[in-house]
VEXSEVO-571237 format. One line per field, with one value per residue (C-alpha): z, y, x. Coordinates in steps of 0.05 Angstrom, whole numbers, padded with zeros to 5 digits, always signed. Layout:
z Z / ...
y Y / ...
x X / ...
***
This chain:
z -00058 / -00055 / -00021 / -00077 / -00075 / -00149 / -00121 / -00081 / -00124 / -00179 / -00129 / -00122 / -00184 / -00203 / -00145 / -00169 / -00245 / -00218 / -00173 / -00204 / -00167 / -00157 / -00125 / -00118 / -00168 / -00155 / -00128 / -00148 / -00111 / -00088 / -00027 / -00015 / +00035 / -00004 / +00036 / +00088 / +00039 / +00022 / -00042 / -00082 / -00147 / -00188 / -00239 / -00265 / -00302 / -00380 / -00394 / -00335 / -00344 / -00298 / -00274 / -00270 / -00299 / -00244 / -00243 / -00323 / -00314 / -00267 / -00302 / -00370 / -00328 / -00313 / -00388 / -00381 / -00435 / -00462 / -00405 / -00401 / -00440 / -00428 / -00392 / -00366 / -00339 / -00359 / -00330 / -00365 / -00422 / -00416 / -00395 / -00467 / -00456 / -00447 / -00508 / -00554 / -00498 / -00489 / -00564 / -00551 / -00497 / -00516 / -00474 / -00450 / -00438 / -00406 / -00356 / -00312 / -00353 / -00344 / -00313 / -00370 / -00418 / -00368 / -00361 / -00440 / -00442 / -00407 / -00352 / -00306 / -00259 / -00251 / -00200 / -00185 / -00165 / -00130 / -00088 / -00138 / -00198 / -00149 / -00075 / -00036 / -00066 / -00131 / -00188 / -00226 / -00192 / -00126 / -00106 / -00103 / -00167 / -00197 / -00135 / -00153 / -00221 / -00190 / -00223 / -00175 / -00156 / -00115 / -00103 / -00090 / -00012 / -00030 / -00037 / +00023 / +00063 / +00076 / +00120 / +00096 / +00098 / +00087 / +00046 / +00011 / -00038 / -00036 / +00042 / +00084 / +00115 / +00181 / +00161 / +00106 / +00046 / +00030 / -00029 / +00019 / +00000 / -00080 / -00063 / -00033 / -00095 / -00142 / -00094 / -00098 / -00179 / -00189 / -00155 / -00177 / -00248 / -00224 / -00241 / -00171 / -00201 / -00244 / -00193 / -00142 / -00197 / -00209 / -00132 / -00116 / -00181 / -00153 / -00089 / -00104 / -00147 / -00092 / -00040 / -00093 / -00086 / -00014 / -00017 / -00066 / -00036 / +00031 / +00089 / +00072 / +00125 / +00089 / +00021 / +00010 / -00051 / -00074 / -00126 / -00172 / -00206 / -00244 / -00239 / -00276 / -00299 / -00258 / -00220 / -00186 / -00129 / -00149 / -00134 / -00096 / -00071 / +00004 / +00058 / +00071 / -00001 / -00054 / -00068 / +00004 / -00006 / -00071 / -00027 / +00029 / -00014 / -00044 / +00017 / +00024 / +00052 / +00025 / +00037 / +00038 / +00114 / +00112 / +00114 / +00054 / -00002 / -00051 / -00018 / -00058 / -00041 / -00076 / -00094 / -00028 / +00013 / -00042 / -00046 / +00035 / +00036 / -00002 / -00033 / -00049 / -00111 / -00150 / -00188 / -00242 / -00264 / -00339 / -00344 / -00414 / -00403 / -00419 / -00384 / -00365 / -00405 / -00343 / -00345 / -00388 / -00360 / -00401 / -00393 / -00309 / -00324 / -00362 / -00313 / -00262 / -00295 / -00322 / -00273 / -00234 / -00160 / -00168 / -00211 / -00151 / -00100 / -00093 / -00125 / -00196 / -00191 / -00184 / -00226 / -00190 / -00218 / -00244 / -00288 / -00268 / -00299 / -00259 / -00251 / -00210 / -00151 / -00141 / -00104 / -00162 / -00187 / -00229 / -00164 / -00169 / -00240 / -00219 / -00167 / -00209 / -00255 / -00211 / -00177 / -00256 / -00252 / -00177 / -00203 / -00252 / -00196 / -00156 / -00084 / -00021
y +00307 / +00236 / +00173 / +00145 / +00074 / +00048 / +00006 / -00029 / -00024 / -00060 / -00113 / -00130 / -00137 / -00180 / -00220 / -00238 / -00251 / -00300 / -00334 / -00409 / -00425 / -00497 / -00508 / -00568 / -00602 / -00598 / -00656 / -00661 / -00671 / -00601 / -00564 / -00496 / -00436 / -00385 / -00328 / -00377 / -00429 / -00491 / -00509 / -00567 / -00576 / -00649 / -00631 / -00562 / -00522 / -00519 / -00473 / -00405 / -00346 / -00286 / -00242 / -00170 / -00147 / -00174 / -00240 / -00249 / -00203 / -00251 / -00318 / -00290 / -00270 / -00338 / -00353 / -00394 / -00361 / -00428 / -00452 / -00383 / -00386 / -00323 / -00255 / -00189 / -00130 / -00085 / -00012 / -00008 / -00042 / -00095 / -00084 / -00085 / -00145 / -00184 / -00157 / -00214 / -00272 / -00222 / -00233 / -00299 / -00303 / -00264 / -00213 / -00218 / -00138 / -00090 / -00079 / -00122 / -00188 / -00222 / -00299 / -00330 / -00294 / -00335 / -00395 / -00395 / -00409 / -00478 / -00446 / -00499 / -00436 / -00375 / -00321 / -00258 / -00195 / -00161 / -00176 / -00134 / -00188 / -00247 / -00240 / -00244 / -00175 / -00176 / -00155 / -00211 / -00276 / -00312 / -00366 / -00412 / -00404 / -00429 / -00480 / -00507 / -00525 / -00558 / -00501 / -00483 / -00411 / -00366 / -00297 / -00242 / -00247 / -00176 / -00171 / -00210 / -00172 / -00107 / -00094 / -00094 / -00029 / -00008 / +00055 / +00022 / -00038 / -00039 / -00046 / -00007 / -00022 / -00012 / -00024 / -00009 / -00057 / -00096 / -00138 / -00194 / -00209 / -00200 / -00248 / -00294 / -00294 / -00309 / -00367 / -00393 / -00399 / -00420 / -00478 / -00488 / -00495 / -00522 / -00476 / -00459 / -00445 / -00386 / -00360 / -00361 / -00323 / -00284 / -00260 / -00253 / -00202 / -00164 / -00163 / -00136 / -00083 / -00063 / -00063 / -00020 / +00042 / +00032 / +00043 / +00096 / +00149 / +00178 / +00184 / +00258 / +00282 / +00330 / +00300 / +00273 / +00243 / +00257 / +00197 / +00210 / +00155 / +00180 / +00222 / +00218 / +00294 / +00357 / +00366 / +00300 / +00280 / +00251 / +00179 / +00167 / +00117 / +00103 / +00119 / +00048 / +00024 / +00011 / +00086 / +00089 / +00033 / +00079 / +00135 / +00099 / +00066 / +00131 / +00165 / +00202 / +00192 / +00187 / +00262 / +00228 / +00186 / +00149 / +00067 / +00066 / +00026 / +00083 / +00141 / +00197 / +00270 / +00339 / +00387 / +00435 / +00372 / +00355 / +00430 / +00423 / +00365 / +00400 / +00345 / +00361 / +00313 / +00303 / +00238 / +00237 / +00167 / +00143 / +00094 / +00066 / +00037 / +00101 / +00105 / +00173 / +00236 / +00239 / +00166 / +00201 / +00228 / +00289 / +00312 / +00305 / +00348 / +00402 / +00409 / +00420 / +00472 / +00510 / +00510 / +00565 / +00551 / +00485 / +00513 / +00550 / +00489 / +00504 / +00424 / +00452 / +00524 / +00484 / +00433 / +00378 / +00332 / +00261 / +00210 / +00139 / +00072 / +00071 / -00003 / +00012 / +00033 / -00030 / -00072 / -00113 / -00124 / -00055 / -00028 / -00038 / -00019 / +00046 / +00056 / +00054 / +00100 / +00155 / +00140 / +00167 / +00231 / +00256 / +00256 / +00313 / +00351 / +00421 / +00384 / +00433
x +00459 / +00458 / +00501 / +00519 / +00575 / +00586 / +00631 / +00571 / +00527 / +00563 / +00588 / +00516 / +00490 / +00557 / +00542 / +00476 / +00502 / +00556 / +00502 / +00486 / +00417 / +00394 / +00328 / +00293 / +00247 / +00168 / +00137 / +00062 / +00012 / +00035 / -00007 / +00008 / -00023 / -00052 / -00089 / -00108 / -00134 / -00102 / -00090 / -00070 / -00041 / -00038 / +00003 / +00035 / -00022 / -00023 / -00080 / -00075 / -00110 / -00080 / -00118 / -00076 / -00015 / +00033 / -00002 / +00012 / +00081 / +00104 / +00099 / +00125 / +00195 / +00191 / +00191 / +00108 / +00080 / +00067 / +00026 / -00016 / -00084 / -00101 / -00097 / -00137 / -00135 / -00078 / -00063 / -00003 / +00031 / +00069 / +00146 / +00192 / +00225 / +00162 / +00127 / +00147 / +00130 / +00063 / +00046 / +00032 / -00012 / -00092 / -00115 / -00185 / -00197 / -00150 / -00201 / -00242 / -00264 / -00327 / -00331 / -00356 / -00298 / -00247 / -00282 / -00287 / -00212 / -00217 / -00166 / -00131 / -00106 / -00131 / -00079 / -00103 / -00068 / -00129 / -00191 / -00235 / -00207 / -00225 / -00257 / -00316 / -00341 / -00300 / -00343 / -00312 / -00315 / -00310 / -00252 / -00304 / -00335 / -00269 / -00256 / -00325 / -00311 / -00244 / -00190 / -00151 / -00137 / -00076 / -00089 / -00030 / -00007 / +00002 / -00076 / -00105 / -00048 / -00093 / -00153 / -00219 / -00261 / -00326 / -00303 / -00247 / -00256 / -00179 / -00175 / -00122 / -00049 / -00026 / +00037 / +00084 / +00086 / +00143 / +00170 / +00167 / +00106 / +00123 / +00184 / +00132 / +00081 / +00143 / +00165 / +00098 / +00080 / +00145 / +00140 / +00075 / +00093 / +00165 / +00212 / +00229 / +00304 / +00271 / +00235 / +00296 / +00332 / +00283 / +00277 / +00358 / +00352 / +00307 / +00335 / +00401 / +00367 / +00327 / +00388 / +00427 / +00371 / +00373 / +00445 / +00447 / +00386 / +00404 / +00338 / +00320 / +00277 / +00236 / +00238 / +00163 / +00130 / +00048 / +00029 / -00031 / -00051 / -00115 / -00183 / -00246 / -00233 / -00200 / -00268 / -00257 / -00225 / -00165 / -00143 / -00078 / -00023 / -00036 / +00011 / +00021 / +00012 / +00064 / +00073 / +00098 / +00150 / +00176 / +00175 / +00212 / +00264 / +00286 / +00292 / +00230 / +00153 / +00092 / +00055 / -00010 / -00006 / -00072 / -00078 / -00130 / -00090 / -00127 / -00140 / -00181 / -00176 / -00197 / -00142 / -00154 / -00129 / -00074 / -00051 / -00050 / -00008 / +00044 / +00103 / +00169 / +00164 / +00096 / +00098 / +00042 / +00026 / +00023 / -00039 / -00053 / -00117 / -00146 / -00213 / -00208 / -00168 / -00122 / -00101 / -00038 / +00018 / +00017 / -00047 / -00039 / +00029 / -00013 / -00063 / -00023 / +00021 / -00040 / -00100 / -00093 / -00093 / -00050 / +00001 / +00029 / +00044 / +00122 / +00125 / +00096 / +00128 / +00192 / +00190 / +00190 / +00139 / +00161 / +00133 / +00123 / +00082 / +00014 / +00022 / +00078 / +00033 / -00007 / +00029 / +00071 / +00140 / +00128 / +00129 / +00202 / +00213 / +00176 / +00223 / +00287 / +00244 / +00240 / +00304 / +00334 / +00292 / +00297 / +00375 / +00363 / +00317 / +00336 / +00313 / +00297
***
């Protein structure tokens, strides 16, 4: 079914393994472009408060949970191998925090992952109303990559997303809290990982993925990964395209429009935040073998619906891990 090479594929990740990388030391003052804004760092920061999973995700791989005062917002749980570095760090709310909760930690940096965490309309805070107290901020490239909209507080791509711009945000805060040899590291790991999936899934021309990330009940319209989003990438690297084409980032749509769109593969998305019943996996899976109408797309008659982390569709390094996590199950699946 698939192109597989083990050969390749383990010549790559031993490649990486035998890599020794050396990068060069910070030197502070340090000025970096950041979403068209310059921004200057004194010294590396001792007290950062992320805002968003792959802001906080990020610098514990690069082993700063002692510089991290606190985090927020939290689809998902953290990734196992973080959960002990996790421990140490609080965590303001798993949803959207208020200003004053961050500015109660005394935070030296605040990253963001998304324009609603920290942006002109963001229903948390500004740039400027940390830039005005002199903290420095750096939002995701990732985020101030997409178009804004008037319908879409997410904006829209033209263009398919890339980890380019992931590889970017981890070149950045590493050198920002000078470990630029942790985040190089860091980035050739997930490079090879992400040139082994290329490698191993074939371009199918009719093999197309629907991602449903979560609806306020089965009434709803239900809220989607973008064409052009990170759900598109996933759907790219493994071989496929995204069934929904639009540019929004998040996309909602009613089931007539979803049961017209008609995947091959439908990937229900486990969020753990649970604001609404069908943030779990499970309960998306029941629905859609049980309601009436949507249990016969040829997707659910078949069996071909998947489970992936719901943090894997904003555009983050889960976006990777979610990758390799359907990459396991579309293995085990019947394909057209």
């Amino acid at each position: 079914m698939w192109n597989k090479s083990p050969a390749v594929l383990g010549g790559v990740a031993a490649a990486v393994l035998c890599t020794s990388v050396q990068a060069e030391p910070t030197t502070y003052p340090l000025t970096i472009e950041n979403c068209g804004q310059q921004v200057t760092f004194a010294k590396a920061p001792e007290r950062t408060v992320a805002l968003g999973q792959n802001s906080a995700e990020i610098l514990l791989l690069l082993g700063l949970e002692d510089r991290m005062a606190a985090t927020a917002f939290w689809p998902n749980k953290v990734l196992p191998e973080l959960e002990a570095a996790n421990s140490k760090v609080e965590v303001l709310t798993v949803e959207f925090p208020t200003l004053e909760a961050v500015l109660s930690k005394q935070p030296d940096f605040v990253p963001a992952m998304l324009v609603t965490l920290m942006g002109p309309d963001s229903k948390v805070a500004k740039r400027e109303d940390f830039e005005g107290l002199g903290i420095p901020t750096y939002l995701s490239p990732s985020a101030c990559s997409t178009t804004d909209t008037t319908t879409d507080a997410y904006g829209s791509r033209d263009k398919l997303w890339r980890m380019d711009l992931l590889y970017k945000e981890i070149d950045d805060l590493s050198r920002i809290f000078d470990v630029a040899d942790r985040g190089q590291a860091l980035i050739a790991d997930f490079k090879a990982r992400e040139a082994a999936l290329r490698q191993e899934f074939a371009k199918k021309d009719n093999l197309t993925f629907l991602f449903w990330f979560s609806s306020p009940s089965p009434a709803d319209d239900a809220y989607l990964g973008g064409g052009n989003g990170p759900s598109g990438y996933i759907a790219d690297l493994l071989g496929g395209t995204n069934a929904i084409q639009t540019d929004a980032e998040w996309p909602t749509l009613g089931w007539e429009g979803i049961m017209a769109a008609n995947p091959t593969v439908f990937v229900a998305a486990q969020v753990d935040r649970n604001r609404w019943d069908l943030d779990d996996a499970k309960t998306k899976v029941a629905f859609l073998n049980s309601d009436p109408t949507v249990s016969q797309m040829e997707a659910v008659k078949s069996g071909r619906i998947v489970v992936m982390s719901g943090a894997a569709m904003n555009p983050s390094i889960r976006t990777l891990y979610g990758a390799e996590e359907l990459a396991s199950q579309l293995k085990t699946l019947d394909l057209p």
